[in-house]
N, CA and C atoms as an extended XYZ file, in Angstrom:
297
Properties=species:S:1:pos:R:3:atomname:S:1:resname:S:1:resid:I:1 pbc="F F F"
N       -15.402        5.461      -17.604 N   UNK     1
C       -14.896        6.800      -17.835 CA  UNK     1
C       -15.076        7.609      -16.555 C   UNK     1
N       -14.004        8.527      -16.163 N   UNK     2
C       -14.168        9.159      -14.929 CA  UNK     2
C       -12.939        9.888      -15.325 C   UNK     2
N       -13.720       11.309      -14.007 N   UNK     3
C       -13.312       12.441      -14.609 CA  UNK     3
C       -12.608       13.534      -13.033 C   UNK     3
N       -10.949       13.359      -12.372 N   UNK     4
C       -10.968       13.915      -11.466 CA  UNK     4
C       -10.393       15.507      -11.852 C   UNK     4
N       -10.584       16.402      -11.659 N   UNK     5
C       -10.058       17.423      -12.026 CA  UNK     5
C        -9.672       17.759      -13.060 C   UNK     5
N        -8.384       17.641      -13.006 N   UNK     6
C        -7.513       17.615      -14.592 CA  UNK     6
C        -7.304       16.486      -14.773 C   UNK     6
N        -7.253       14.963      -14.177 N   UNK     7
C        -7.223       13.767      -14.694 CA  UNK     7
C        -8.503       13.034      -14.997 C   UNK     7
N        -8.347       12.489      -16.535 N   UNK     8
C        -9.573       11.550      -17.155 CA  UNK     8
C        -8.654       10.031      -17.650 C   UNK     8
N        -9.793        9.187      -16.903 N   UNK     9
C        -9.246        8.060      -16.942 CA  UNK     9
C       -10.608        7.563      -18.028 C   UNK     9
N        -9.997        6.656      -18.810 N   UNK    10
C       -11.091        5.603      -19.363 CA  UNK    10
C       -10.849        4.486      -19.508 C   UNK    10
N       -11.386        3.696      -18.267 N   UNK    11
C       -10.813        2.115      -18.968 CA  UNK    11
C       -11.319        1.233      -19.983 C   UNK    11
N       -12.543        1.450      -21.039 N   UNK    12
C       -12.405        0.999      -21.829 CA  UNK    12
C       -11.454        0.657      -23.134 C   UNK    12
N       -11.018        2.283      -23.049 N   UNK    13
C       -10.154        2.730      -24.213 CA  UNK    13
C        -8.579        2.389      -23.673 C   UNK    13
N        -8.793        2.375      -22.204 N   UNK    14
C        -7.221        2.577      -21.569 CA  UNK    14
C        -6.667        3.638      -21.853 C   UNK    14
N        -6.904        4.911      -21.798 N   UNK    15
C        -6.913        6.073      -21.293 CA  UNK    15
C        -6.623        6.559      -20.313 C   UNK    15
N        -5.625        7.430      -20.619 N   UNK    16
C        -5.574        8.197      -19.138 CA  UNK    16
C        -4.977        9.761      -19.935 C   UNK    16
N        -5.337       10.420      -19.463 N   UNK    17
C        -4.824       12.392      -20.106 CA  UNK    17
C        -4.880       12.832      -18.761 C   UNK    17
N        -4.282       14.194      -18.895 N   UNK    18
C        -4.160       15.620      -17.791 CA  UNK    18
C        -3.959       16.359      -18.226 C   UNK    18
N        -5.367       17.348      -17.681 N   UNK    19
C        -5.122       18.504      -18.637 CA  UNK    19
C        -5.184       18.462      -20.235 C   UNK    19
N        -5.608       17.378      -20.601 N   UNK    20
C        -6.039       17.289      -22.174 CA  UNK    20
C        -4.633       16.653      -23.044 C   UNK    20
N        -3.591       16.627      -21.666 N   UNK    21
C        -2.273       15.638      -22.511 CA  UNK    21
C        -2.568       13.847      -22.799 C   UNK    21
N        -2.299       13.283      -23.230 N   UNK    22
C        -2.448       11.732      -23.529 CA  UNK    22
C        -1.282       11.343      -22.565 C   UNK    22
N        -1.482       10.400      -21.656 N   UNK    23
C        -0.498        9.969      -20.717 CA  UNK    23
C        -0.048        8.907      -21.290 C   UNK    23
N         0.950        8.270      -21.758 N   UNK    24
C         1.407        7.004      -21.849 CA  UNK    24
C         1.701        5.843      -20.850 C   UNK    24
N         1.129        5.198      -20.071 N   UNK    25
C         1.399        3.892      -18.963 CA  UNK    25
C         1.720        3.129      -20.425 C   UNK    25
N         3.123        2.268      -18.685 N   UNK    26
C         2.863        0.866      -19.172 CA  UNK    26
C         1.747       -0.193      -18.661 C   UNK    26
N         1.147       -1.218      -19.389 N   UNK    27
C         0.730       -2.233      -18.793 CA  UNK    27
C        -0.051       -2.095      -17.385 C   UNK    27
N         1.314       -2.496      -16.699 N   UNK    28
C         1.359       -2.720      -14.645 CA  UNK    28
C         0.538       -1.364      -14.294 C   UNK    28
N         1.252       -0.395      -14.958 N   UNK    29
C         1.209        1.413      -14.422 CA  UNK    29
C        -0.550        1.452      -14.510 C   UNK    29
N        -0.868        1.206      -15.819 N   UNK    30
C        -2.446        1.690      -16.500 CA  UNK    30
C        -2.957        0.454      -15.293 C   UNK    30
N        -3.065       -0.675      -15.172 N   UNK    31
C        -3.622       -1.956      -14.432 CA  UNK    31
C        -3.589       -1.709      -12.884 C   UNK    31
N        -3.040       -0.866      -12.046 N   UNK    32
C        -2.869       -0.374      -10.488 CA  UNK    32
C        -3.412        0.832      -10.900 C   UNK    32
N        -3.578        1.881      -11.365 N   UNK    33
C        -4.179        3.166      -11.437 CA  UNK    33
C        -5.991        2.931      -11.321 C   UNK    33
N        -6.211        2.189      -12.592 N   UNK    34
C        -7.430        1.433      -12.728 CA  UNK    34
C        -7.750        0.645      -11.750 C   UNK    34
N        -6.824        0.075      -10.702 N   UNK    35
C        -7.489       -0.770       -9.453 CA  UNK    35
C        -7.760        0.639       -8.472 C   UNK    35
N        -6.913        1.663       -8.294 N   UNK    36
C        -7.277        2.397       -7.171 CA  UNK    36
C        -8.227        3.187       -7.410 C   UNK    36
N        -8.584        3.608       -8.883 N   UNK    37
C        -9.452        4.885       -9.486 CA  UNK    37
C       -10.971        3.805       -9.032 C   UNK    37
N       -10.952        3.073       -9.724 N   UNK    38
C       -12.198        2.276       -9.012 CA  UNK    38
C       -12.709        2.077       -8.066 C   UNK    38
N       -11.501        2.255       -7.024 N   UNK    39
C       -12.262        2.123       -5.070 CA  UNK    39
C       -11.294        3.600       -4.931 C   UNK    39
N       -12.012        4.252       -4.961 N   UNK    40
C       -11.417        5.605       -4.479 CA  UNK    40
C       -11.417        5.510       -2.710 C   UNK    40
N       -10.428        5.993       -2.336 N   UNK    41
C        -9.769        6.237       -0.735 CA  UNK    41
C        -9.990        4.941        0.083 C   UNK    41
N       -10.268        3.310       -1.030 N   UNK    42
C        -9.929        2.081       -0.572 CA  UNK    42
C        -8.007        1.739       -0.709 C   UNK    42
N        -7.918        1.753        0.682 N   UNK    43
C        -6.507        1.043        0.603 CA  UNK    43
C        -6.344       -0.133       -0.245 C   UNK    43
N        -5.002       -0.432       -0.837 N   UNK    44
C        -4.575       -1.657       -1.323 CA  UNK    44
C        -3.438       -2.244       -0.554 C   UNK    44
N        -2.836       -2.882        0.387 N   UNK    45
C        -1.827       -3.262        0.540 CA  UNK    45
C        -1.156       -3.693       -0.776 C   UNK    45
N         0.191       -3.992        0.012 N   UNK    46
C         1.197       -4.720       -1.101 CA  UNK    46
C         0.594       -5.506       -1.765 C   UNK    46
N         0.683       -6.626       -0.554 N   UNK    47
C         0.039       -7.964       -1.042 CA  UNK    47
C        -1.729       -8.356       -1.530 C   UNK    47
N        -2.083       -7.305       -1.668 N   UNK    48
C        -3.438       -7.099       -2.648 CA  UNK    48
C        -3.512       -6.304       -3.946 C   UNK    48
N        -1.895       -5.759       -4.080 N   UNK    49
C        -1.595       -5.112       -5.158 CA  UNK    49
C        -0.749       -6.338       -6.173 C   UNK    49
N        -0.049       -7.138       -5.810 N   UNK    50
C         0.238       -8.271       -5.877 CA  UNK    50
C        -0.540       -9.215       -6.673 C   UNK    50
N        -1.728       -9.630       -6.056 N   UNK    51
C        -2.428      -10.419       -6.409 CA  UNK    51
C        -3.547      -10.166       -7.643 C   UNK    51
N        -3.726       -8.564       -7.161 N   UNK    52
C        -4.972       -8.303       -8.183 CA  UNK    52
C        -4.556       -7.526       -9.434 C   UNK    52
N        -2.831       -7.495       -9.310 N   UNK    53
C        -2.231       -7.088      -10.674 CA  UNK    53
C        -1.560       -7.540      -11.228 C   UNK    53
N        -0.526       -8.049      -10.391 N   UNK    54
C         0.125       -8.905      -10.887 CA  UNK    54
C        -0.396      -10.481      -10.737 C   UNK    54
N        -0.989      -10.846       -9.894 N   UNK    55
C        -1.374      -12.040       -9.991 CA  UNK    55
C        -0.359      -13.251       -9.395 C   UNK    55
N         0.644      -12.544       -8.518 N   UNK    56
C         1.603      -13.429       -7.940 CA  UNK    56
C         1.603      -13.348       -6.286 C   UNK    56
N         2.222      -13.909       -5.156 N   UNK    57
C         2.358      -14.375       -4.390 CA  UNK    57
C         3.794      -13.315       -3.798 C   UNK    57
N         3.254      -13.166       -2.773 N   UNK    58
C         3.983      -11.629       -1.941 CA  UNK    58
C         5.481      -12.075       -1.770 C   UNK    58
N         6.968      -11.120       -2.251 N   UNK    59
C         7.865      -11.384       -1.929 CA  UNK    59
C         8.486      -10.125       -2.186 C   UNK    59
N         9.500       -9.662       -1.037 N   UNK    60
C        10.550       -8.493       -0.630 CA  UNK    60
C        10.632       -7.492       -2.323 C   UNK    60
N        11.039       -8.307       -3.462 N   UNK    61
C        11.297       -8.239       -4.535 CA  UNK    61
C        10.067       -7.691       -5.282 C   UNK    61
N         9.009       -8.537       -4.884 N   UNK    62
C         7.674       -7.576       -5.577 CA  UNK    62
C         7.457       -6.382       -4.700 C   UNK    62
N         7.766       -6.084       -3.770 N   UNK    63
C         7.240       -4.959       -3.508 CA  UNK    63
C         8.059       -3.568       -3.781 C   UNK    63
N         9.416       -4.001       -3.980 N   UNK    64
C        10.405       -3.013       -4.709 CA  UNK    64
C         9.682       -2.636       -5.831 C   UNK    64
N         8.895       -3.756       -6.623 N   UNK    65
C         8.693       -3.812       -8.522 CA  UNK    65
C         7.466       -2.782       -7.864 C   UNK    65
N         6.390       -3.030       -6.501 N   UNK    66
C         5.350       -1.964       -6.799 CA  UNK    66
C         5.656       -0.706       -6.906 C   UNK    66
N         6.550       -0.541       -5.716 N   UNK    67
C         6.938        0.649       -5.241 CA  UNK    67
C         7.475        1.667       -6.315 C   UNK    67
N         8.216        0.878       -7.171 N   UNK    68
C         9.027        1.502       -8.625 CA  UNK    68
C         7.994        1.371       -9.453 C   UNK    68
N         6.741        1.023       -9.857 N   UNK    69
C         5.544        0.721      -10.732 CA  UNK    69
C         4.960        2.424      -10.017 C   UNK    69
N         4.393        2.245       -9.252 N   UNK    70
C         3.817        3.776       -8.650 CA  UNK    70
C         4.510        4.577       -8.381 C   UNK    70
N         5.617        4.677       -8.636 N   UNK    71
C         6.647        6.045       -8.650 CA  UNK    71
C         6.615        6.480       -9.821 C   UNK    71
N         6.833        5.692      -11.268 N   UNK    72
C         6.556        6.047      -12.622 CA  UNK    72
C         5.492        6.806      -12.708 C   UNK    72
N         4.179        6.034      -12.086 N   UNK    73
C         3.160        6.078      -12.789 CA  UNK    73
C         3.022        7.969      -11.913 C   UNK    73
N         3.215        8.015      -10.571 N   UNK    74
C         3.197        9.277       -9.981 CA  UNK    74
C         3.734       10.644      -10.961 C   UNK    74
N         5.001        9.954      -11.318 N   UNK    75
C         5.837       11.097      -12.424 CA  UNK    75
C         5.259       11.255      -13.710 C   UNK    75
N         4.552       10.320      -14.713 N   UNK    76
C         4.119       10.295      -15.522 CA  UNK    76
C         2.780       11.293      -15.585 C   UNK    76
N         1.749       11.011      -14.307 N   UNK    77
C         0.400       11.648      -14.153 CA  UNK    77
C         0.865       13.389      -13.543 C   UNK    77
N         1.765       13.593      -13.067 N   UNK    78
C         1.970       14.699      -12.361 CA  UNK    78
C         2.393       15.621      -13.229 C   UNK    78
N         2.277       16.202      -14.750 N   UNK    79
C         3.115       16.956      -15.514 CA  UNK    79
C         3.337       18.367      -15.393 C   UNK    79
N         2.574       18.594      -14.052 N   UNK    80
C         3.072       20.220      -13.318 CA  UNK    80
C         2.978       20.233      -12.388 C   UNK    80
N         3.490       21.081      -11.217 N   UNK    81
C         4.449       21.072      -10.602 CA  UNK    81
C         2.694       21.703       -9.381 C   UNK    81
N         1.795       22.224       -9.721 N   UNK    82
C         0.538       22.509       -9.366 CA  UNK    82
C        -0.588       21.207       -9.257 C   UNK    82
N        -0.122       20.327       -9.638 N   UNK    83
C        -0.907       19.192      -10.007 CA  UNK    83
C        -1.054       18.700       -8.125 C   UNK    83
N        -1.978       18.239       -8.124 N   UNK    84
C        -1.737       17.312       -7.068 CA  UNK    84
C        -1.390       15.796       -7.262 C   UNK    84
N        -0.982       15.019       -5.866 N   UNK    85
C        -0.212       13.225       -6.856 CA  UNK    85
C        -2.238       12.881       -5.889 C   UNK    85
N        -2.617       11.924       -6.971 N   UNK    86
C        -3.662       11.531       -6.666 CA  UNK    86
C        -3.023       10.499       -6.453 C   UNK    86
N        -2.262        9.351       -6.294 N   UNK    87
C        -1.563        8.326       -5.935 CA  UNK    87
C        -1.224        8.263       -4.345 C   UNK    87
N        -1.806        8.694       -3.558 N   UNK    88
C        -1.219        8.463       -1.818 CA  UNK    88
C        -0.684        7.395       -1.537 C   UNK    88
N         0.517        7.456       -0.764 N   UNK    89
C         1.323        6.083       -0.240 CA  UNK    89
C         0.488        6.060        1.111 C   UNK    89
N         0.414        5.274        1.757 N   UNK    90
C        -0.247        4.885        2.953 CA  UNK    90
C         0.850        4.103        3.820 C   UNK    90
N         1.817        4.758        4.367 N   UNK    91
C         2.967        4.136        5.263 CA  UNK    91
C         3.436        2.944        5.769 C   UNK    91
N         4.148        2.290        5.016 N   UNK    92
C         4.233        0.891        5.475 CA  UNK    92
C         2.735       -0.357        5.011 C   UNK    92
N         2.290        0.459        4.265 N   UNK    93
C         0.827       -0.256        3.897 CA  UNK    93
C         0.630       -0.712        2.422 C   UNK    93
N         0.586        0.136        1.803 N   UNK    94
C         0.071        0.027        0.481 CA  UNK    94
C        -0.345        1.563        0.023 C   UNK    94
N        -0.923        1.503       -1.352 N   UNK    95
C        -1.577        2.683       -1.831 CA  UNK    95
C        -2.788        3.308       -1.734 C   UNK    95
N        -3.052        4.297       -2.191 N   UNK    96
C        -4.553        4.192       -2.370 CA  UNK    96
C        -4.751        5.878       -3.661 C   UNK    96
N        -5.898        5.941       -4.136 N   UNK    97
C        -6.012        6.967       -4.860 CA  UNK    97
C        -7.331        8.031       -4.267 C   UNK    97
N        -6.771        9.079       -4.155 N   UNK    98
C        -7.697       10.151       -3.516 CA  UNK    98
C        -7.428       11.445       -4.066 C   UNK    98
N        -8.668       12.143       -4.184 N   UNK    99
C        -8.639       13.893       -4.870 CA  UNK    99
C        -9.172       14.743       -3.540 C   UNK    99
């Protein structure tokens, strides 16, 4: 359970709210949120986002599927316009999650 601002994550329950709303993820979305909330301002590349979520082997095609996986999940967690995206892209790199 962890608690950034207005976002509460719980991965027991698989939880995630803002602001006291219930967020709905899918799957992938809740499974990469939970990898970055855990190493806070640890980078993930692609290909470690890859492996430790999906569990597959780096190709052009998966990294479209991340890129569109953390764009959801950005729009989903962000439900005002005051919010900050705790989701940082890291340029040509991978992600990472920071408050």
């Amino acid at each position: 359970m962890s608690k950034y601002q207005n976002l509460y994550f719980c991965l027991e329950q698989r939880l995630v709210t803002v602001r006291g709303q219930m967020i709905s993820l899918t799957v992938k979305e809740f499974d990469i949120l939970a990898l970055l909330i855990q190493n806070p301002k640890r980078v993930f590349t692609y290909e470690m986002l890859l492996d430790l979520v999906w569990h597959e082997n780096y190709t052009y095609y998966s990294r479209k599927a991340i890129n569109n996986h953390v764009s959801n999940l950005r729009k989903k967690i962000r439900i005002a316009p005051d919010l900050q995206d705790y989701v940082k892209s890291v340029y040509g790199v991978g992600y990472k999650f920071e408050v």
